[in-house]
C-alpha positions, 0 to 999 in steps of 0.5 A, a space after each residue: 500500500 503506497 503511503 499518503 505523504 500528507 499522512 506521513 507527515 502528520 506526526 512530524 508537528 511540533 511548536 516554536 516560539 517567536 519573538 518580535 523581529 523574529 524570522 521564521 523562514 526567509 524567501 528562497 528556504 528550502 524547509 519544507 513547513 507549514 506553519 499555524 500562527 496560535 496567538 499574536 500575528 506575524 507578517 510577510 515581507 518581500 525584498 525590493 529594490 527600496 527595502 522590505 515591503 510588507 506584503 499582509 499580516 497573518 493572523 492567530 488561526 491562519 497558515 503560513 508556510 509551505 503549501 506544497 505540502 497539500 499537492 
């Protein structure tokens, strides 16, 4: 039986802490994760020419990450 890699994943969860300034994953990473904001918010930047552009703010309840992971 061919195994489902959604549910050979699943047991890999875990939790960090992040502080404000705090990265959790940079643009071009290669990690593999999907994140799930619980408390506080974090935001998504973007590198540009002028500097960093917020790009949105992810709120407690909502995904980041890397939603290859559902494909």
């Amino acid at each position: 039986m061919t195994e489902n890699p959604i549910e050979r994943n699943i047991c890999n969860f875990g939790s960090s802490t992040s502080n404000t300034g705090d990265y959790i994953f940079k643009e071009g990473d290669t990690e593999n994760a999907l994140y799930i904001v619980l408390t506080g918010r974090c935001r998504a930047l973007a590198k540009t020419d002028k500097g960093l552009k917020a790009l949105g703010d992810i709120s407690a309840g909502e995904p980041v990450g890397e939603f290859a992971l559902f494909t």
